[in-house]
Structure formats: structure tokens, C-alpha cells
N, CA, C and O atoms as CSV, one atom per row, in Angstrom:
chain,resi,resn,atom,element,x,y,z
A,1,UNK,N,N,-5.508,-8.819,2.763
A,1,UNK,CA,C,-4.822,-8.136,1.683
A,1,UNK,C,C,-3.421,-7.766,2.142
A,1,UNK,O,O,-3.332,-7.598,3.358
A,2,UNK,N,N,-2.195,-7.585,1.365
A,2,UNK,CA,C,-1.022,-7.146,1.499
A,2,UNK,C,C,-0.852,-6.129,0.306
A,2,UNK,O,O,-1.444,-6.154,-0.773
A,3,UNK,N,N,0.001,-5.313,0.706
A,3,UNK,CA,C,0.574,-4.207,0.224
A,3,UNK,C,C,1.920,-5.407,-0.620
A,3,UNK,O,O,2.056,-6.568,-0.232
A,4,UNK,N,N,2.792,-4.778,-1.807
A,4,UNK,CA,C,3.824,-5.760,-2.403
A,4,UNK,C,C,4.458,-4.020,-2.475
A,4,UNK,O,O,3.865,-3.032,-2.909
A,5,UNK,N,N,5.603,-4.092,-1.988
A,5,UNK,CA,C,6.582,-2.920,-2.953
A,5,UNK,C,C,7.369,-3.423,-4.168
A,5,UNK,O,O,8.217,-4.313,-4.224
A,6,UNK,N,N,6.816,-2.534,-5.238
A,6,UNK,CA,C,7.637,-3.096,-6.319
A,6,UNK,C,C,8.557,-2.255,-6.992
A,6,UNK,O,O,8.185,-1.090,-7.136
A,7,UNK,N,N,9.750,-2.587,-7.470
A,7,UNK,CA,C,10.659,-1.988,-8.644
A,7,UNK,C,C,10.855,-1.648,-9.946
A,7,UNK,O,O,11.724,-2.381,-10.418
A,8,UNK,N,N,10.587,-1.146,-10.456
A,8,UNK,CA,C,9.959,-0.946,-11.931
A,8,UNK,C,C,11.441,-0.158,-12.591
A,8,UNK,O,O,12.315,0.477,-12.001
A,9,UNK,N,N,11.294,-0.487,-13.971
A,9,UNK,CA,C,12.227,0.720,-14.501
A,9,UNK,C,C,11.705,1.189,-14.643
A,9,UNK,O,O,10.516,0.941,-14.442
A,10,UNK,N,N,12.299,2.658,-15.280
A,10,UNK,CA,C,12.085,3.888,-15.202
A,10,UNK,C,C,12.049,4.104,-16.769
A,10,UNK,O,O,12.929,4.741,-17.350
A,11,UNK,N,N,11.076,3.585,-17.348
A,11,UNK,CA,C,11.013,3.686,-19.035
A,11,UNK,C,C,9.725,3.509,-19.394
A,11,UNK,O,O,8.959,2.867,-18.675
A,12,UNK,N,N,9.260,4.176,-20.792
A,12,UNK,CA,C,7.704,4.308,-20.868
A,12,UNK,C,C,7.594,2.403,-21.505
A,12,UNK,O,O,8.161,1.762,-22.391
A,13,UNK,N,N,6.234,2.013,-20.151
A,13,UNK,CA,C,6.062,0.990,-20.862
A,13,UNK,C,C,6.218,-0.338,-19.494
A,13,UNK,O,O,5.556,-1.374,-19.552
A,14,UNK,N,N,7.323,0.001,-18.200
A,14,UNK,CA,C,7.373,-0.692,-17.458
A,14,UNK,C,C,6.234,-0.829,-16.631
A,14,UNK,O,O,6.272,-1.875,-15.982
A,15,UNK,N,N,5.112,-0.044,-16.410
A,15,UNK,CA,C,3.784,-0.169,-16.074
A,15,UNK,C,C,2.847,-1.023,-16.511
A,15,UNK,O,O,1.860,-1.344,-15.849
A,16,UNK,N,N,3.127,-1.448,-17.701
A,16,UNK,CA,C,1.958,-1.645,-18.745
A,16,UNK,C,C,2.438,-3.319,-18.657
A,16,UNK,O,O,1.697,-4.290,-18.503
A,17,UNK,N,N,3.854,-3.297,-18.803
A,17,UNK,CA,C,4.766,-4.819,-18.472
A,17,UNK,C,C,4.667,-5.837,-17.196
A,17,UNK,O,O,5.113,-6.981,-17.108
A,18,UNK,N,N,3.717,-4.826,-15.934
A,18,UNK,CA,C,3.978,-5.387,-14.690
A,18,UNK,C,C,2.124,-5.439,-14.794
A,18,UNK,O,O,1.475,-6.357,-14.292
A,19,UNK,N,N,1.632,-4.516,-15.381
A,19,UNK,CA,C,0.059,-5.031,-15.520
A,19,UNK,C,C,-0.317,-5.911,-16.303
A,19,UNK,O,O,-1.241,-6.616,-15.897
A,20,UNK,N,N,0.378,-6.256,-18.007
A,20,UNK,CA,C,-0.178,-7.307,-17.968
A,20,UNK,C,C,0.189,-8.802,-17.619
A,20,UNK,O,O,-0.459,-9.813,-17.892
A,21,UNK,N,N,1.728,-8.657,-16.759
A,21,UNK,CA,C,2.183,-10.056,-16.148
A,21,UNK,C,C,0.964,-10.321,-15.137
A,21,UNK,O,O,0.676,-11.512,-15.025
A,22,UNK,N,N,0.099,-9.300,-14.284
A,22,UNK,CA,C,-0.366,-9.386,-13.683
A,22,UNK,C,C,-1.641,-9.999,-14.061
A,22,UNK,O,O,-2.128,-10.830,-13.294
A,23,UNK,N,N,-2.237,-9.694,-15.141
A,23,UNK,CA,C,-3.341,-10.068,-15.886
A,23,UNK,C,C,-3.111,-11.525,-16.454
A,23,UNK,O,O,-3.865,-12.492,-16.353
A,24,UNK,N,N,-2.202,-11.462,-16.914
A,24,UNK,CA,C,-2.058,-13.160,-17.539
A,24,UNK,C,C,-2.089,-13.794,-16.517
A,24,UNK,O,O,-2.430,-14.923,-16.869
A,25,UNK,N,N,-1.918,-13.783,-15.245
A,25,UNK,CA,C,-1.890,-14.575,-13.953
A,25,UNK,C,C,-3.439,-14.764,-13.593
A,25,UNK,O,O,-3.819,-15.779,-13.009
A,26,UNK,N,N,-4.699,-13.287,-14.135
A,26,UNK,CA,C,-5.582,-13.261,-13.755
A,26,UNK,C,C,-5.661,-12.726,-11.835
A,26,UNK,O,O,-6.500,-13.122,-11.026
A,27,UNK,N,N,-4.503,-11.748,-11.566
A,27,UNK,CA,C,-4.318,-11.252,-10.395
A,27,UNK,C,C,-5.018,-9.721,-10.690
A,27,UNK,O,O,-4.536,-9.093,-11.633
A,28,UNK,N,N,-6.259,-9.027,-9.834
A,28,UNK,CA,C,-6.262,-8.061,-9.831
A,28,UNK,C,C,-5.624,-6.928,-8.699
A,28,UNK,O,O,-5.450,-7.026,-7.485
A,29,UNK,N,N,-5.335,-5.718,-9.744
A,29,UNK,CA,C,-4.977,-4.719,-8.025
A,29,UNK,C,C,-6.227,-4.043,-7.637
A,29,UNK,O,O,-7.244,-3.923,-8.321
A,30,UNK,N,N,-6.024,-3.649,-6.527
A,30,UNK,CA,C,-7.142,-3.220,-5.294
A,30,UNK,C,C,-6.488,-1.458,-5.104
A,30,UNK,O,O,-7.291,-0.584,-4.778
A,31,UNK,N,N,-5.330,-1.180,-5.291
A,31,UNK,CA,C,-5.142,0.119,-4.658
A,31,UNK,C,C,-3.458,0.352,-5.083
A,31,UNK,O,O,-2.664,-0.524,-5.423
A,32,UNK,N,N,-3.244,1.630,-4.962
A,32,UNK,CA,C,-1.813,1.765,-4.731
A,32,UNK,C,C,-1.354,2.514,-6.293
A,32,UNK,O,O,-2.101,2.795,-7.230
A,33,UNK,N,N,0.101,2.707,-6.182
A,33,UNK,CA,C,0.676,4.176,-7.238
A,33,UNK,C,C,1.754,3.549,-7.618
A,33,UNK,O,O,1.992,2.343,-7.561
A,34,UNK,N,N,2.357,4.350,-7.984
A,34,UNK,CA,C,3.712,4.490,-9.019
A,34,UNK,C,C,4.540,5.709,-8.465
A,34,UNK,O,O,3.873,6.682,-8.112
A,35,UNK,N,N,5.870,5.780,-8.346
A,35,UNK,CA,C,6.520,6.963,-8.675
A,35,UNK,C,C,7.495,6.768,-9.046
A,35,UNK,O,O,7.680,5.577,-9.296
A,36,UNK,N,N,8.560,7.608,-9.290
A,36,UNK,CA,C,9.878,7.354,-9.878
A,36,UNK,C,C,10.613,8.061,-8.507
A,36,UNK,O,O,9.911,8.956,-8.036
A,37,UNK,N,N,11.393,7.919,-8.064
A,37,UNK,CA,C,12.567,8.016,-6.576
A,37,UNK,C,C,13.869,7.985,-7.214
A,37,UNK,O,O,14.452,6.962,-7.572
A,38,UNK,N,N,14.271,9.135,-7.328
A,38,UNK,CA,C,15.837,9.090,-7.720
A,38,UNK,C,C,16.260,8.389,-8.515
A,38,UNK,O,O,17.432,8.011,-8.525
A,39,UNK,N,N,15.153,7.981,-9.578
A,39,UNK,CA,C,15.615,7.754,-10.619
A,39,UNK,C,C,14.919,6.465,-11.227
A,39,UNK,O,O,14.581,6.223,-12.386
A,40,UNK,N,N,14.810,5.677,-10.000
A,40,UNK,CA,C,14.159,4.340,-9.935
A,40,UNK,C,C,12.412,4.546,-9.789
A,40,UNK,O,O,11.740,5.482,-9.355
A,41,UNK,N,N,12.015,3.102,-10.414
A,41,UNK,CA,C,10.449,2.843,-10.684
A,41,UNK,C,C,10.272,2.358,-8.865
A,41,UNK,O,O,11.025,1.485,-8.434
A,42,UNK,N,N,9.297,2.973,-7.991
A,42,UNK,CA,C,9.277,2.240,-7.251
A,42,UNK,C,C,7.342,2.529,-6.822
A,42,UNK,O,O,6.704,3.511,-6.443
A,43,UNK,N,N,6.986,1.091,-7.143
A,43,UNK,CA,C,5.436,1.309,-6.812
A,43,UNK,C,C,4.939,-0.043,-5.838
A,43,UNK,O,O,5.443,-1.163,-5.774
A,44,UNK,N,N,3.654,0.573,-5.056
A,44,UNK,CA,C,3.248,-0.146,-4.265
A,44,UNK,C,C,1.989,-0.559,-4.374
A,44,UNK,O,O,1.173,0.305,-4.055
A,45,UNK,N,N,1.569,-1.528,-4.696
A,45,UNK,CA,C,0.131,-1.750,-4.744
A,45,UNK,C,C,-0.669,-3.072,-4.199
A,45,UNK,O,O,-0.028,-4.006,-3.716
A,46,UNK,N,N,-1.473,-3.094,-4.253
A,46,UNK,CA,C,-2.310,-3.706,-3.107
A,46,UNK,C,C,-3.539,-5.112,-3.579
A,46,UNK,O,O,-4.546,-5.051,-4.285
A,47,UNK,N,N,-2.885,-6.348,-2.806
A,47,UNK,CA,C,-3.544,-7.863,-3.879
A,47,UNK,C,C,-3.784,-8.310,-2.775
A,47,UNK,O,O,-3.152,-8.164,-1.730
A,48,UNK,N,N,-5.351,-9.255,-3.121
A,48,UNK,CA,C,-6.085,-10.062,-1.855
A,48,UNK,C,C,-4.848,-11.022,-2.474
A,48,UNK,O,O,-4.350,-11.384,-1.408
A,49,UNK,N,N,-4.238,-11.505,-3.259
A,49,UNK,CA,C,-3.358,-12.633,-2.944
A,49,UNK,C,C,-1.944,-12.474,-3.576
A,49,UNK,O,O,-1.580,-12.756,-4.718
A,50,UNK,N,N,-1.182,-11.905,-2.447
A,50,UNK,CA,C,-0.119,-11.157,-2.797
A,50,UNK,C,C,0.832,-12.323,-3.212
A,50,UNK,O,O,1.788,-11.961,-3.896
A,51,UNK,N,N,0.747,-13.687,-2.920
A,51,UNK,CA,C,1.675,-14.373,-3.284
A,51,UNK,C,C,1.306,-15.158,-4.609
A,51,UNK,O,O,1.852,-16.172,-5.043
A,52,UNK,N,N,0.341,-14.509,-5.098
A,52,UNK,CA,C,-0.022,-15.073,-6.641
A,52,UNK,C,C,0.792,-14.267,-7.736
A,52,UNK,O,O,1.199,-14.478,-8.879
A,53,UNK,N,N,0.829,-13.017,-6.614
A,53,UNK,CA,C,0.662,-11.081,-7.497
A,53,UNK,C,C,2.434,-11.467,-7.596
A,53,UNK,O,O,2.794,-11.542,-8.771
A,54,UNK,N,N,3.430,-11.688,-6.695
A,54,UNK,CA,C,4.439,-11.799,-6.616
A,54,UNK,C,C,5.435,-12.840,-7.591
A,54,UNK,O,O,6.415,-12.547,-8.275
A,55,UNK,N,N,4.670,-14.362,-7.327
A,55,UNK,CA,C,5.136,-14.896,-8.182
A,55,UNK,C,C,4.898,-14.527,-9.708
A,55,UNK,O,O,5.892,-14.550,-10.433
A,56,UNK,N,N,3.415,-14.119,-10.378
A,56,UNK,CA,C,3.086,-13.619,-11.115
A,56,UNK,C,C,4.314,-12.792,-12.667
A,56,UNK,O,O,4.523,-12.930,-13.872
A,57,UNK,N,N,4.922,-11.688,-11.085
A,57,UNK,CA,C,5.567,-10.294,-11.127
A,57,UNK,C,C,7.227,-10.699,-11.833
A,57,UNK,O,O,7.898,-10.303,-12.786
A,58,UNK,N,N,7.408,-11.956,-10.461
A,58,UNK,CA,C,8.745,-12.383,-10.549
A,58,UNK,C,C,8.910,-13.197,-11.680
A,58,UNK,O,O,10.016,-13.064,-12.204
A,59,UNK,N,N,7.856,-14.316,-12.434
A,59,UNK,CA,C,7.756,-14.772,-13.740
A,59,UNK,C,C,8.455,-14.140,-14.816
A,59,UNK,O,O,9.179,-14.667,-15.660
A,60,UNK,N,N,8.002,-12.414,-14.608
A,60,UNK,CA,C,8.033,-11.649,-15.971
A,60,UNK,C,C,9.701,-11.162,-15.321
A,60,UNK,O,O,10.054,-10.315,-16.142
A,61,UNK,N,N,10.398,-11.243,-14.681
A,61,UNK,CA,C,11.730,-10.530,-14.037
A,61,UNK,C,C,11.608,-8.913,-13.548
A,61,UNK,O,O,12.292,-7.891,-13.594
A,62,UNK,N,N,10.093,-9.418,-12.979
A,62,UNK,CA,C,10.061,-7.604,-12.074
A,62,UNK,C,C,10.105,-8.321,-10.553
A,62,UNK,O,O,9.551,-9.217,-9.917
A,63,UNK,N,N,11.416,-7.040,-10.384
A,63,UNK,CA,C,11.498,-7.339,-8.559
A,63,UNK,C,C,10.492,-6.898,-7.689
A,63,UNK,O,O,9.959,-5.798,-7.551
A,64,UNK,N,N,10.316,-8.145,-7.044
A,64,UNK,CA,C,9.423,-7.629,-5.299
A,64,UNK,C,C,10.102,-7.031,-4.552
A,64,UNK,O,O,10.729,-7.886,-3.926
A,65,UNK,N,N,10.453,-5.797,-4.122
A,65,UNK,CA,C,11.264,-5.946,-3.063
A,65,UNK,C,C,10.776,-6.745,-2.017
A,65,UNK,O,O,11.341,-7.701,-1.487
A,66,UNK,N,N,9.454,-6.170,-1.718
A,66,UNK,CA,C,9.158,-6.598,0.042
A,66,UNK,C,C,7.570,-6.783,0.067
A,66,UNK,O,O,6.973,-5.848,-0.466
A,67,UNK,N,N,7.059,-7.437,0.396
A,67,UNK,CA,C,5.318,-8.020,0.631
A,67,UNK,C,C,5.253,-7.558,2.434
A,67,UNK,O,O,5.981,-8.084,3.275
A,68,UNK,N,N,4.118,-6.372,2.769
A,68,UNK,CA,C,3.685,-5.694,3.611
A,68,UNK,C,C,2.367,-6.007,4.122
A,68,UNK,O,O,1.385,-6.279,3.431
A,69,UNK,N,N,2.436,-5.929,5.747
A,69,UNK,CA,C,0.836,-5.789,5.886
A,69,UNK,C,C,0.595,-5.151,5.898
A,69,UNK,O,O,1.581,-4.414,5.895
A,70,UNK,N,N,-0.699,-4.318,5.927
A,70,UNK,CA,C,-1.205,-3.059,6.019
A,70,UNK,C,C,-2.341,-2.604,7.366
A,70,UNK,O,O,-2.824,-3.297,8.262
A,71,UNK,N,N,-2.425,-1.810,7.189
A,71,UNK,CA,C,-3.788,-1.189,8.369
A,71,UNK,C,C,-4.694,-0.513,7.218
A,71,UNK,O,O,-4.298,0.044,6.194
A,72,UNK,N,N,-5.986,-0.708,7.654
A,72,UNK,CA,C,-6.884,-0.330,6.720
A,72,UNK,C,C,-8.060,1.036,7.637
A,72,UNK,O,O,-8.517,0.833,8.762
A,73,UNK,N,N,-8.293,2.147,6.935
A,73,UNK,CA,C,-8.920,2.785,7.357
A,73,UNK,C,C,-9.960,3.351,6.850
A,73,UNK,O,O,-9.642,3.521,5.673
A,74,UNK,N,N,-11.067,3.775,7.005
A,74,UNK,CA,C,-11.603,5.018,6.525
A,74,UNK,C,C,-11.624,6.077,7.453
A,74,UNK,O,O,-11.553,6.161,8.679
A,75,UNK,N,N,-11.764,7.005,6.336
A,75,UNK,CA,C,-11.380,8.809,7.348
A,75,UNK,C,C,-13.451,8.916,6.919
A,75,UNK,O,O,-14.316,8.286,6.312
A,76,UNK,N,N,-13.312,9.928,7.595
A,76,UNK,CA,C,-14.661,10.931,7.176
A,76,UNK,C,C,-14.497,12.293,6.464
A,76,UNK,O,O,-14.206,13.441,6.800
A,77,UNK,N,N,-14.765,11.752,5.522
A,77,UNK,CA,C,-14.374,12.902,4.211
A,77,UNK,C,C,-15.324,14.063,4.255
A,77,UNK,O,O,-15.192,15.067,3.555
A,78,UNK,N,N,-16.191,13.886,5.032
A,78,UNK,CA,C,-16.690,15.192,5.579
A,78,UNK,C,C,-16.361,16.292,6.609
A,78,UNK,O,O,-16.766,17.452,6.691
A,79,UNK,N,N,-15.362,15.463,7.497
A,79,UNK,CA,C,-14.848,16.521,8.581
A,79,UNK,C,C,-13.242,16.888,7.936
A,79,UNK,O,O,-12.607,15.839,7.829
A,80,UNK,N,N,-12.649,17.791,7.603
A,80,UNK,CA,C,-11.256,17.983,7.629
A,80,UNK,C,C,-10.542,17.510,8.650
A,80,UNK,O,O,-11.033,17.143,9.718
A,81,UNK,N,N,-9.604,17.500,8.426
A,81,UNK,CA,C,-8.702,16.985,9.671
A,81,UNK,C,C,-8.545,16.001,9.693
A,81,UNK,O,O,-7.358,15.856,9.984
A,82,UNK,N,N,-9.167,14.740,9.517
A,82,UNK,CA,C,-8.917,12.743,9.682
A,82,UNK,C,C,-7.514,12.525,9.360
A,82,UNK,O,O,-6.770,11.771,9.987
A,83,UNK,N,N,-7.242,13.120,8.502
A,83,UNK,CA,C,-5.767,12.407,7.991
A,83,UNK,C,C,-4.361,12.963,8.838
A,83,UNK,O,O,-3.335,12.352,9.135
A,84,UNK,N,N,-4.798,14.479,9.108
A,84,UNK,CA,C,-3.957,14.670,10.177
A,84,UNK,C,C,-3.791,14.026,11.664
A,84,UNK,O,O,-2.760,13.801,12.297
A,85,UNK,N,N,-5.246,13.793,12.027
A,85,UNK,CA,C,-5.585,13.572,13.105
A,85,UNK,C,C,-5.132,11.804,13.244
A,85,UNK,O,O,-4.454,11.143,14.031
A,86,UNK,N,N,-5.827,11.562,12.169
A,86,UNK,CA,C,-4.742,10.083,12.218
A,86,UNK,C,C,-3.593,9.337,12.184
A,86,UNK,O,O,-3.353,8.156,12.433
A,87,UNK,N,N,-2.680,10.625,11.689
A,87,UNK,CA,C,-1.430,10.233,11.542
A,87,UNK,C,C,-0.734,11.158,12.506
A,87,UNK,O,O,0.457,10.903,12.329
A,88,UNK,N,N,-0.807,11.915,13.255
A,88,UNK,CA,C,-0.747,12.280,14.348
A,88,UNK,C,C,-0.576,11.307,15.248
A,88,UNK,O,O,0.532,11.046,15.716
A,89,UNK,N,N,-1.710,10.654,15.583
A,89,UNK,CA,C,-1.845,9.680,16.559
A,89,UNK,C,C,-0.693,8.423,16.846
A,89,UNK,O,O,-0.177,7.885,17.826
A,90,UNK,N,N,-0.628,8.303,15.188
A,90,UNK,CA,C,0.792,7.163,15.183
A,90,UNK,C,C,1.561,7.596,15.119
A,90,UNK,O,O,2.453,6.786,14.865
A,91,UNK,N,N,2.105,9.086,15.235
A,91,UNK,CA,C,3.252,9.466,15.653
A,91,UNK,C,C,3.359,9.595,16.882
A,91,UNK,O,O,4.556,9.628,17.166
A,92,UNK,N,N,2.532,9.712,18.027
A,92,UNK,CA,C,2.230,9.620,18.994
A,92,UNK,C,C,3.088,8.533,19.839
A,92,UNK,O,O,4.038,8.529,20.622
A,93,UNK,N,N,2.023,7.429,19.100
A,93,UNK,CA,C,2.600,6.409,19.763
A,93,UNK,C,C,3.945,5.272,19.144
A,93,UNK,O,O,4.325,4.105,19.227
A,94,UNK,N,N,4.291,6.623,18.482
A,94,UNK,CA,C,5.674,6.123,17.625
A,94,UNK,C,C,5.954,5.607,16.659
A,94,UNK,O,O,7.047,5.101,16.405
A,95,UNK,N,N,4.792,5.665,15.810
A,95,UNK,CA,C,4.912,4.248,14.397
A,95,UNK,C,C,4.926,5.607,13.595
A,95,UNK,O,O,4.540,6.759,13.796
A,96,UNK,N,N,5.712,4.745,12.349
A,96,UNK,CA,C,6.252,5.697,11.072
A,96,UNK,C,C,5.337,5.282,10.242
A,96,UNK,O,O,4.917,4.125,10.206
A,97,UNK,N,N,4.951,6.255,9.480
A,97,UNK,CA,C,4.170,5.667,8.286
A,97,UNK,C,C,5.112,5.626,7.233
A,97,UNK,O,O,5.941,6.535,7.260
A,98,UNK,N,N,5.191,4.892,6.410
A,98,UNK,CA,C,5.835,4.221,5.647
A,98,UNK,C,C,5.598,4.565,4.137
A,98,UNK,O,O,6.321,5.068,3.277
A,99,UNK,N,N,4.008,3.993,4.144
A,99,UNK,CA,C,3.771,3.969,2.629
A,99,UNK,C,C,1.984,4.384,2.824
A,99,UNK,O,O,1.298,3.555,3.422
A,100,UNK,N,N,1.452,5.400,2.410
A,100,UNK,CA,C,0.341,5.680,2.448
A,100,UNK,C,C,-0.671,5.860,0.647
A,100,UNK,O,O,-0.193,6.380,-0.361
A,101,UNK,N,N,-1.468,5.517,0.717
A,101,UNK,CA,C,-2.573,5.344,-0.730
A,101,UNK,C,C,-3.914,5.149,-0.441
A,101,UNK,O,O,-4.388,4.789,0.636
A,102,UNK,N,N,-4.669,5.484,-1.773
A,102,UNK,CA,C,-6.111,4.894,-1.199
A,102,UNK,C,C,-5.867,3.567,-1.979
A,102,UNK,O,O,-4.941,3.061,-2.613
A,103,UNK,N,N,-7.245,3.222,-1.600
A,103,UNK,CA,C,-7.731,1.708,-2.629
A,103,UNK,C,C,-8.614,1.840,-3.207
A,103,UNK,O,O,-9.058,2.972,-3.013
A,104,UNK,N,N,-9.335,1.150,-4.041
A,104,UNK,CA,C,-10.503,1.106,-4.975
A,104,UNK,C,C,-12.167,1.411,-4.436
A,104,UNK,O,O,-13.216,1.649,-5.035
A,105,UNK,N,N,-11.829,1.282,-3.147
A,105,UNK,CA,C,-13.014,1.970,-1.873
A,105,UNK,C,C,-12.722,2.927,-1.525
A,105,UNK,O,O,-13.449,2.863,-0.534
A,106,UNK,N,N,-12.199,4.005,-1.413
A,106,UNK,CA,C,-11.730,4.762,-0.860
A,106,UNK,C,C,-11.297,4.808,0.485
A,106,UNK,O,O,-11.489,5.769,1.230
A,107,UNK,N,N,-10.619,3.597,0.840
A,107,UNK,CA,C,-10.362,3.214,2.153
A,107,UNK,C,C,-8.444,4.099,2.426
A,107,UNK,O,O,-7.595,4.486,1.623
A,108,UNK,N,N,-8.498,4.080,3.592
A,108,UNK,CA,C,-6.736,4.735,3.684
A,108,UNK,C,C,-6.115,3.581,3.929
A,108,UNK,O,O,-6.625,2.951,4.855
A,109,UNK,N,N,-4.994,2.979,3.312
A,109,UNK,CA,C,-4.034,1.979,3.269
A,109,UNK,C,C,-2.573,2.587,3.721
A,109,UNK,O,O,-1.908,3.454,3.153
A,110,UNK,N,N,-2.327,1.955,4.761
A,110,UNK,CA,C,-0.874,2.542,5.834
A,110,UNK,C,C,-0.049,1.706,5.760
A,110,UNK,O,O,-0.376,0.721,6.422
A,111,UNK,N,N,1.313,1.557,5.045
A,111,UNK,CA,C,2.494,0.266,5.446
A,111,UNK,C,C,3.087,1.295,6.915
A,111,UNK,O,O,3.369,2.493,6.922
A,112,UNK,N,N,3.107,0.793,7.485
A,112,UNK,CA,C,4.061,1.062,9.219
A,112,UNK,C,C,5.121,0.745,9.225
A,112,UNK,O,O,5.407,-0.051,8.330
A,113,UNK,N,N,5.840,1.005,9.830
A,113,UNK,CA,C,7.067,0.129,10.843
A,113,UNK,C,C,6.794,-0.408,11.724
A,113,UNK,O,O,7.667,-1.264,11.865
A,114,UNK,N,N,6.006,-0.497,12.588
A,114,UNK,CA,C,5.829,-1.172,13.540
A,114,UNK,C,C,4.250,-1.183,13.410
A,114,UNK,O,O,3.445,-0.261,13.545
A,115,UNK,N,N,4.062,-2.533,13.101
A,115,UNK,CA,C,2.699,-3.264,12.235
A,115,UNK,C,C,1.722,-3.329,13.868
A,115,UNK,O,O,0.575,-2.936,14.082
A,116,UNK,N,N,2.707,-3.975,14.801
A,116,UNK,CA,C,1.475,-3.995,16.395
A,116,UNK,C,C,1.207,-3.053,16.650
A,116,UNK,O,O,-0.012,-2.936,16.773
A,117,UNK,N,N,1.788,-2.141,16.833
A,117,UNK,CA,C,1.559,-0.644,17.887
A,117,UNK,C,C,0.699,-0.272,16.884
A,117,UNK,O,O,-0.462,-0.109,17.259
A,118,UNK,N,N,0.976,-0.047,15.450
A,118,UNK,CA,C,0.037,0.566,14.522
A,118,UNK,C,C,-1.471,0.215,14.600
A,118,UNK,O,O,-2.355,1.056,14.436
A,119,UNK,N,N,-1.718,-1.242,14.895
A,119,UNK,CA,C,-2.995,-1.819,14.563
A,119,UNK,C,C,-3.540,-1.563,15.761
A,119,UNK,O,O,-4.584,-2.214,15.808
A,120,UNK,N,N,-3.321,-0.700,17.181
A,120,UNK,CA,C,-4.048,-0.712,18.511
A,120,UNK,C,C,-4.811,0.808,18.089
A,120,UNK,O,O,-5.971,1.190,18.241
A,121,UNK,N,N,-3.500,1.526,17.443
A,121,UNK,CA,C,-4.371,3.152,17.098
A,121,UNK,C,C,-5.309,2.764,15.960
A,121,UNK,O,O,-6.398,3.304,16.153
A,122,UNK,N,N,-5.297,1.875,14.608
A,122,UNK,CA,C,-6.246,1.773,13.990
A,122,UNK,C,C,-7.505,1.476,14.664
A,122,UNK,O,O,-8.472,2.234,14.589
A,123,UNK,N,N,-7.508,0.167,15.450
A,123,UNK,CA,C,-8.106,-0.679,16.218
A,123,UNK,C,C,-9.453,0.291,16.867
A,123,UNK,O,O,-10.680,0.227,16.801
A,124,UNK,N,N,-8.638,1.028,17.392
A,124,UNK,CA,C,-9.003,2.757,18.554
A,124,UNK,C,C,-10.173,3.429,17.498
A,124,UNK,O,O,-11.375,3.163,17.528
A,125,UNK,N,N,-9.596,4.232,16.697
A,125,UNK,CA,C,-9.545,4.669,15.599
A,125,UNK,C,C,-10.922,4.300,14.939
A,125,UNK,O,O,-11.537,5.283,14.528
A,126,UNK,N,N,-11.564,3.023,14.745
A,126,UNK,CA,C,-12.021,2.010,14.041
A,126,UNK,C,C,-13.329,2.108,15.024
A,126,UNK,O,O,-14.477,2.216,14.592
A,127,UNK,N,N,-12.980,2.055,16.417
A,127,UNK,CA,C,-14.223,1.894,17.382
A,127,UNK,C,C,-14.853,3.273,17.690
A,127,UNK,O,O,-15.899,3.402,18.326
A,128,UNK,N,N,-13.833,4.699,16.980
A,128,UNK,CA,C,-14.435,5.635,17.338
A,128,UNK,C,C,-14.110,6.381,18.633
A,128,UNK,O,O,-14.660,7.358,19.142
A,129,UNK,N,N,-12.921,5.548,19.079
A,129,UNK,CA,C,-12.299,6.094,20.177
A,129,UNK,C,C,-11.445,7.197,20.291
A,129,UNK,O,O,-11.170,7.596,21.423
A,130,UNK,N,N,-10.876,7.879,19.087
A,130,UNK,CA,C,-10.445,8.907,18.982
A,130,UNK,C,C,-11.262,10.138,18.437
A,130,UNK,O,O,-10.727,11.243,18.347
């Protein structure tokens, strides 16, 4: 799966324009939001085939900015703390989180800056090592 950042205007209706370009393609989303940023539509969401979701997007004249990998997690929604404790860790070892959401599992979806270093603390993380 990839994360896509997308550009949206900022008018009622540009949501509905980028879902059903997405639908006529027969592309579903998996995860991810919307917000408006200074003014601009800027949302990120999440396709097992991001280069279907993209061309799809770009058909209808909505910009991609940028197609992302992601790190995939689950926390334990029973102990407090996971999300601190996890993003802690990659500050640790220096990675920025970028772009954070759930998905349709309730899994944690992370865009990074630095996609290697990120995937050793997931990796960690994943085996229970933290």
C-alpha cells in the first residue's frame, strides 16, 4: 500500500469530485483525511494501487503532489501511552513523522522522512522489542 498526498480545492464538493474520479476507476481508499492548510485542500489517503488511484485522480485534473511509503502499525488500545511511546522512539532515532492516520483496520499509518531508519523502529516495535 502507499500513502498519495493530494490537493484539493477548498470548495464544498471537491471531496465528492476526487471520490467519485476514484470510483469510476473502481479504486478503493483504505485510510486517510482531509484538511484545509492555509487555505488549501490538502488530503492524504491510502490505495493498495496507488498508481491506478493517481492516474485515476490526475484524469479528473486533481493534483498528486507526492505518492509515499508508509510504515504500518498497530498500538494496543488498551495500554495508554503506544502512540507516545511510539513516536518518541522515532524521534529518537531521528525520523520526523510526517503524515499520521488510521486505516479501515485500525492500524497506525506513518509517512516519515526517512522511510529506512523508520522501518528498523517499526520493525522493533512489531517484534515487541520495545
Amino acid at each position: 500500500m502507499k500513502d498519495l498526498a493530494i490537493q484539493l480545492e477548498n470548495k464544498p464538493g471537491a471531496l465528492a469530485e476526487m471520490g467519485e474520479a476514484l470510483a469510476e476507476a473502481g479504486v478503493s481508499v483504505e485510510g486517510g483525511g482531509a484538511w484545509v492548510v492555509n487555505g488549501t485542500g490538502i488530503a492524504h489517503f491510502l490505495f493498495y494501487d496507488a498508481s491506478k488511484a493517481r492516474k485515476a485522480l490526475e484524469n479528473k485534473g486533481i493534483h498528486v503532489i507526492r505518492e509515499n511509503d508508509i510504515l504500518v502499525q498497530r498500538l494496543k488500545q488498551d495500554q495508554p501511552g503506544q502512540l507516545g511511546m511510539i513516536t518518541r522512539l522515532m524521534e529518537q532515532a531521528g525520523v520526523n513523522i510526517e503524515v499520521l492516520y488510521s486505516d479501515h483496520n485500525n492500524q497506525l499509518i506513518l509517512v516519515v522522512d526517512d522511510y529506512d531508519k523508520g522501518r528498523v523502529i517499526s520493525e522493533k516495535w512489531s517484534k515487541g522489542a520495545y
